[in-house]
Each structure stands twice: as C-alpha cells, then as structure tokens.
C-alpha positions as CSV (number, residue, x, y, z in Angstrom):
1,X,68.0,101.1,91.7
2,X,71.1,101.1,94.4
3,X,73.5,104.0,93.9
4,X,76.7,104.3,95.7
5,X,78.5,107.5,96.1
6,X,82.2,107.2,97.1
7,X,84.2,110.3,98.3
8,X,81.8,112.0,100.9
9,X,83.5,114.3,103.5
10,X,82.8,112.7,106.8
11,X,80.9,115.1,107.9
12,X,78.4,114.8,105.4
13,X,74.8,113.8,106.7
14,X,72.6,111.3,105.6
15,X,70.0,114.1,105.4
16,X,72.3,116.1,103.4
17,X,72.6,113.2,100.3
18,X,68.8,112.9,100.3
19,X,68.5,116.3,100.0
20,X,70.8,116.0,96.8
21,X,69.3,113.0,95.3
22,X,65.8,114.1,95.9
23,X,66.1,116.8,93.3
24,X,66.1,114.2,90.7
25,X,63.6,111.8,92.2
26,X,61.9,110.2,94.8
27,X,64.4,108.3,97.3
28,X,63.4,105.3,99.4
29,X,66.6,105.2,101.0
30,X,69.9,107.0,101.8
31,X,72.5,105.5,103.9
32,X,76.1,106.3,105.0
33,X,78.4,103.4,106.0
34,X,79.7,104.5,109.6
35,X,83.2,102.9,111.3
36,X,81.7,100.9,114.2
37,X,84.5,101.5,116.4
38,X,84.5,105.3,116.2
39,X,80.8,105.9,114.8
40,X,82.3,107.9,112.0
41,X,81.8,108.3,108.6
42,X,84.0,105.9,106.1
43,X,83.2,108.5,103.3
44,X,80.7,106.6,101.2
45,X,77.1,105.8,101.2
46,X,73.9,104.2,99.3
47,X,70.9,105.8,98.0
48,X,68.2,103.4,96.4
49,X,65.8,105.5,94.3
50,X,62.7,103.2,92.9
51,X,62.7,104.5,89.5
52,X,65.5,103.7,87.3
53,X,65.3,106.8,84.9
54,X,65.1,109.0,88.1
55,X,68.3,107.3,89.4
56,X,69.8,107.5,86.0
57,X,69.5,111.5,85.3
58,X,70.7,111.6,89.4
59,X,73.7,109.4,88.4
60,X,74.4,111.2,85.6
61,X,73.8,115.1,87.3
62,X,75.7,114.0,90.5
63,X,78.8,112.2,89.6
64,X,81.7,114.7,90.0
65,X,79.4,117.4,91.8
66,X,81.3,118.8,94.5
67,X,79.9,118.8,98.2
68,X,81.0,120.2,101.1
69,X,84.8,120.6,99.5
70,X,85.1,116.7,97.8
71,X,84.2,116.0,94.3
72,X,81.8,112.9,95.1
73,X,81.5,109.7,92.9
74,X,78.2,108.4,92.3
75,X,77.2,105.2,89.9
76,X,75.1,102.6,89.9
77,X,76.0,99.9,92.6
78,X,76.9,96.4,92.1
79,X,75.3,93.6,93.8
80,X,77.6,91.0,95.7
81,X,78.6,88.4,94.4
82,X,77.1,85.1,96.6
83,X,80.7,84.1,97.9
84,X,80.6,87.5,99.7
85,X,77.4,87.8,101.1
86,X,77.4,84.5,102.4
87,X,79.5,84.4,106.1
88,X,83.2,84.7,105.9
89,X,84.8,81.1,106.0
90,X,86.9,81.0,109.3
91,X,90.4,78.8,107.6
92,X,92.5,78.0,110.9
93,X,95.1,75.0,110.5
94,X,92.3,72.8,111.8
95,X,90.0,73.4,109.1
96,X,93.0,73.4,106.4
97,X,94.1,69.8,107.8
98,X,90.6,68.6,107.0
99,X,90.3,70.0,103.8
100,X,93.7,68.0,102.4
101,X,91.4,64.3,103.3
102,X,89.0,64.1,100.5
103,X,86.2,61.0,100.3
104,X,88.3,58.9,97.7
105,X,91.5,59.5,100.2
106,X,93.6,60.4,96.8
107,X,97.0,62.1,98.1
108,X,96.9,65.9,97.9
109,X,99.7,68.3,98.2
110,X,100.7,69.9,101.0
111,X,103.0,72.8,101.7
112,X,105.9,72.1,104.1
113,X,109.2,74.1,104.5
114,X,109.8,76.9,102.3
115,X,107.6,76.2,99.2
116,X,108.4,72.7,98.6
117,X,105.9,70.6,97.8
118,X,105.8,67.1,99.2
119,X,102.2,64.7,99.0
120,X,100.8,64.2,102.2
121,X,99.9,60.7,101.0
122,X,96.3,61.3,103.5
C-alpha cells in the first residue's frame, strides 16, 4: 500500500521515515519529494509498505505523531487519476484555434472582446 505523509520538517531524512514506518512493518520504499531547483525538501513524502494490515496499524499509529517539531499527516495515498498522469496538454492559441474546427464544420463559439460571445461560423 502507498502512504503519503504531509507536513515533514525539511530536514527530515528519508532514512529517518523508514525508521518510523519500519516499526510497524516491512517497507519496500520511502521517498521524499525534493524542489529540483533548490534540492530541498517540499515537506512530504511516500512510503509503500507491501502488507496492507502493516500499513494500516502504521497509518493509524503515525498520523498526528510529532517529528522533529511538526505534527505529520500520514494516510493512505490516492492514485492519479489518468488525465494527470498522462503528459500535461500544452494549450497555446494555435492549438485553441484548432480545437474551435470540428469534422462536421458546425459553428462553435468563440470568445472575443470582453466576454461576448459571437460564433465563429468555422
């Protein structure tokens, strides 16, 4: 099971929330999300424990535990939904011009001025 934990001081190591988690159960892997700009920590991470009733009673024993002077967060984490895992759609006015012609060439609406709405008639 995926846990996140939210509210990590950014000093906290990725050695230091195994260490935590591993009291409860065997962890297969414990990562915390890092700013690639400044290498630092963005104060939340993922732990992924292979037995769900370990990750449970870790869930349920962590959450609100306080480390290193922040009361951390921890619950199970929600996959993505496909949308977001998929590459991020680029929409420049190029690719919004193409989007208003559709294969049966019925007139959609375009947005011109300040919020009127005329048909584009494309």
């Amino acid at each position: 099971m995926k846990i996140l934990i939210r509210n990590l001081d950014r000093s906290t190591t990725e050695a230091e929330v195994r260490t935590l988690f591993e009291a409860h159960g065997t962890v297969q892997s414990c990562t915390i999300v890092m700013d690639k700009k400044s290498n630092q920590s963005k104060g939340f991470g993922f732990v992924e424990m292979p037995k769900a009733g370990e990750a449970k009673i870790a869930i349920t024993n962590l959450n609100g535990k306080e480390v290193a002077d922040n009361k951390i967060r921890v619950k199970k984490a929600e996959s993505k939904p496909e949308a977001e895992k998929a590459e991020p759609e680029k929409h420049g006015q190029d690719d919004i011009k193409k989007q208003a012609v559709t294969a049966d060439k019925k007139p959609k609406t375009s947005f011109q001025g300040y919020g009127k709405k005329t048909p584009t008639g494309k």
